[in-house]
C-alpha positions, -999 to 999 in steps of 0.1 A, spaced: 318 -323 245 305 -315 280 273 -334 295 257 -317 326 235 -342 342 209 -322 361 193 -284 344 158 -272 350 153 -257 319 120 -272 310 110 -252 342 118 -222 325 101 -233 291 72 -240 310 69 -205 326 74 -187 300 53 -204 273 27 -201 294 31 -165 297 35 -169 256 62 -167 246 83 -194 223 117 -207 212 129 -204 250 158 -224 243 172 -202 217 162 -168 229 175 -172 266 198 -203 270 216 -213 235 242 -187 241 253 -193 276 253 -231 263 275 -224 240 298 -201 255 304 -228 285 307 -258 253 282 -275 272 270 -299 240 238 -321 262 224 -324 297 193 -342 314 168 -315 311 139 -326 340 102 -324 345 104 -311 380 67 -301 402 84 -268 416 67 -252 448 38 -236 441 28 -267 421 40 -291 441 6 -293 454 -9 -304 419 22 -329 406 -1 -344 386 -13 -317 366 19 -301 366 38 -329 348 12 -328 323 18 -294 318 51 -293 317 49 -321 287 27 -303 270 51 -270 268 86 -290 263 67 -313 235 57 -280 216 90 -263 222 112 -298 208 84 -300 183 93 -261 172 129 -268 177 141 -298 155 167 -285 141 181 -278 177 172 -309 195 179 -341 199 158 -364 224 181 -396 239 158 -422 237 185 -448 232 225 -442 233 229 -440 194 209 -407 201 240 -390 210 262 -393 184 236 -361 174 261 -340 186 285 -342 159 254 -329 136 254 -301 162 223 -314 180 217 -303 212 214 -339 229 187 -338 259 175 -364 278 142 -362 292 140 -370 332 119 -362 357 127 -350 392 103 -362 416 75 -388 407 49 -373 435 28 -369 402 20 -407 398 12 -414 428 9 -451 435 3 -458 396 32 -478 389 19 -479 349 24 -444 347 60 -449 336 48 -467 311 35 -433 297 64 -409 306 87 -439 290 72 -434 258 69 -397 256 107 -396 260 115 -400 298 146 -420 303 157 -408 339 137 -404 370 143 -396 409 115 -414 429 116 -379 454 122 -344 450 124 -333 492 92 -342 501 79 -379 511 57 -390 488 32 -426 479 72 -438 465 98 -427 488 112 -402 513 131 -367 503 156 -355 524 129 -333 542 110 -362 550 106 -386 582 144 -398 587 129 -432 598 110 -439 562 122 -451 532 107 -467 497 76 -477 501 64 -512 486 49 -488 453 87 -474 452 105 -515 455 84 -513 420 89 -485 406 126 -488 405 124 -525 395 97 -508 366 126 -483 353 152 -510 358 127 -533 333 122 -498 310 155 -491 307 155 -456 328 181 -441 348 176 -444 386 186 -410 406 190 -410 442 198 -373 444 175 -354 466 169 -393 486 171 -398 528 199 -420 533 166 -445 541 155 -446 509 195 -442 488 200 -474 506 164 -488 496 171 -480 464 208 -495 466 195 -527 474 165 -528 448 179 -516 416 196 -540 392 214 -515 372 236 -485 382 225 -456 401 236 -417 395 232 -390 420 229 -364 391 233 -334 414 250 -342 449 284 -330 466 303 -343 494 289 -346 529 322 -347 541 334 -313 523 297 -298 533 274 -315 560 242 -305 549 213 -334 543 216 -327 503 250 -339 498 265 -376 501 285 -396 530 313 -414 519 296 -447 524 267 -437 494 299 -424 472 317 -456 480 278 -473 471 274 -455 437 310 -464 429 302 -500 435 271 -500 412 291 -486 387 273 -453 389 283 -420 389 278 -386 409 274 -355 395 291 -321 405 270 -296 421 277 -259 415 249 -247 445 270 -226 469 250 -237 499 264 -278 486 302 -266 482 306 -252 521 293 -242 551 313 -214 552 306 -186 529 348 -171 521 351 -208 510 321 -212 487 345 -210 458 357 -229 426 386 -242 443 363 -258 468 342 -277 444 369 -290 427 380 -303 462 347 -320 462 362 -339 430 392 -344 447 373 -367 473 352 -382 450 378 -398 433 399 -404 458 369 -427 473 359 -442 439 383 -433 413 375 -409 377 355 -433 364 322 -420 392 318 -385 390 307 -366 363 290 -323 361 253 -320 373 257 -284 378 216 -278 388 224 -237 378 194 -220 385 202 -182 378 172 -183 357 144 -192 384 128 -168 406 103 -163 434 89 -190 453 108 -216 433 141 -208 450 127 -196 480 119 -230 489 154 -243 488 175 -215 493 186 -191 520 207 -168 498 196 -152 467 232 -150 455 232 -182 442 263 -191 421 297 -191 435 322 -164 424 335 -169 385 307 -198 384 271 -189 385 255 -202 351 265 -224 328 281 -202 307 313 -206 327 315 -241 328 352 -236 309 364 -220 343 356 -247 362 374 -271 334 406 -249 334 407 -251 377 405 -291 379 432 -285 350 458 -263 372 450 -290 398 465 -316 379 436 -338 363 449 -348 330 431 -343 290 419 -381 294 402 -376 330 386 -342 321 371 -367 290 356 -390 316 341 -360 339 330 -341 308 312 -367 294 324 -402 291 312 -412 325 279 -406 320 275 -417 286 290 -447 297 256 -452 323 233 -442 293 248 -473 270 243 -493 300 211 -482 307 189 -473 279 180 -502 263 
């Protein structure tokens, strides 16, 4: 069993019903799934640029596509709404949590987590880049952090039983967020600021953080997150970025939130990324998630750690979490 923690492929479902079309899943993903054994993720409701500018609208959108396409689908998914969800898998359910990247699209009502709760949300990041009425995105004001609507929000999904992310977070509002939250954080999709200094990525301090609230931090396959340098943007340097991970916090913190987006184009991407060659050489959609597994093999990690990193780690957050 493999969990990645962070895909965007409600993004694509969205798109392309839209345009349509049906059984996204199946037609377009299903295979590369199973050719990289990947068995669940967090699939997230994500406001991506153009629609950034209407978050509210586009959440609602989104949920109406990804209700109609689980609805079509039920002999293919299975939504976590609690950690018993997941023993799915062994019925050959594909286990998806719904999250959401972002939370722009409530605004400052609080109660609208109430709503996403019950639809099937059960993991949230309070910012994509931007600032917004909650918190402050990595592109935001360096100086700002959660606001007094984000101190609830948090303490709201702590109460619901959702999954706090702080991937995509300033350090203002990680460490906000540290303080507030009673339950563990994840950073679902965040690499090593040490290995790769860009804003996106974690300093040791936030690693040594998550480690502390018994949270994890999940692998990032985006070349730009794995070096600076472009010769070194290889496998072999994201599985250095596991290296340090658990040398700061031990196997029990770090987990795969891949974020593979070979399947968005256009304006989506050009808003984060400066090179359209996106994946890193032997590694660029989730397809080839087994290459990755048999590199952190040859580099020594045992059949019981690649368990944890696979997908013990984070199930273990989910039974903490979900209530």
């Amino acid at each position: 069993m493999i969990f990645d923690a962070h895909g965007d492929i409600w993004t694509d479902i969205t798109i392309k019903r839209e345009q349509g079309e049906k059984d996204i899943f199946k037609k377009y993903h299903l295979k590369k799934y199973k050719r990289g054994e990947v068995t669940g993720g967090i699939f997230v409701i994500w406001c991506d640029p153009p629609y950034d500018k209407t978050p509210k609208e586009r959440i609602f959108q989104v949920i109406k596509n990804i209700s109609n396409e689980i609805l079509e689908n039920q002999d293919l998914f299975k939504v976590i709404r609690k950690y018993e969800d997941l023993e799915a898998v062994k019925n050959n359910k594909f286990t998806v949590m719904i999250g959401i990247e972002g939370l722009s699209g409530i605004g400052k009502d609080i109660d609208m987590l109430n709503q996403l709760y019950m639809f099937g949300a059960r993991h949230g990041s309070l910012t994509w880049n931007e600032q917004n009425e909650l918190g402050t995105g990595v592109l935001g004001d360096e100086n700002r952090g959660l606001t007094q609507y984000g101190v609830k929000a948090v303490k709201k999904m702590n109460d619901l039983g959702m999954i706090v992310d702080v991937s995509h977070a300033n350090e203002k509002t990680f460490w906000d967020i540290y303080e507030v939250s009673d339950a563990p954080i994840i950073a679902s999709h965040s690499n090593c600021r040490a290995l790769c200094d860009v804003p996106r990525n974690l300093t040791d301090a936030q690693i040594k953080a998550i480690g502390e609230k018994g949270g994890v931090m999940g692998l990032n396959a985006f070349r730009e997150f794995v070096s600076l340098d472009k010769e070194k943007q290889t496998l072999d340097s994201l599985v250095d970025h596991v290296d340090h991970i658990v040398e700061l916090v031990g196997i029990d913190h770090v987990c795969f939130g891949f974020d593979f987006f070979d399947y968005l184009q256009g304006d989506t991407v050009d808003s984060f990324s400066e090179d359209n060659s996106i994946g890193i050489p032997n590694f660029q959609n989730i397809s080839k998630v087994q290459n990755l597994i048999k590199a952190l093999e040859d580099r020594g990690y045992s059949k019981e750690d690649l368990e944890k990193i696979k997908y013990k780690n984070i199930y273990r957050i989910i039974k903490e979490v979900l209530k």
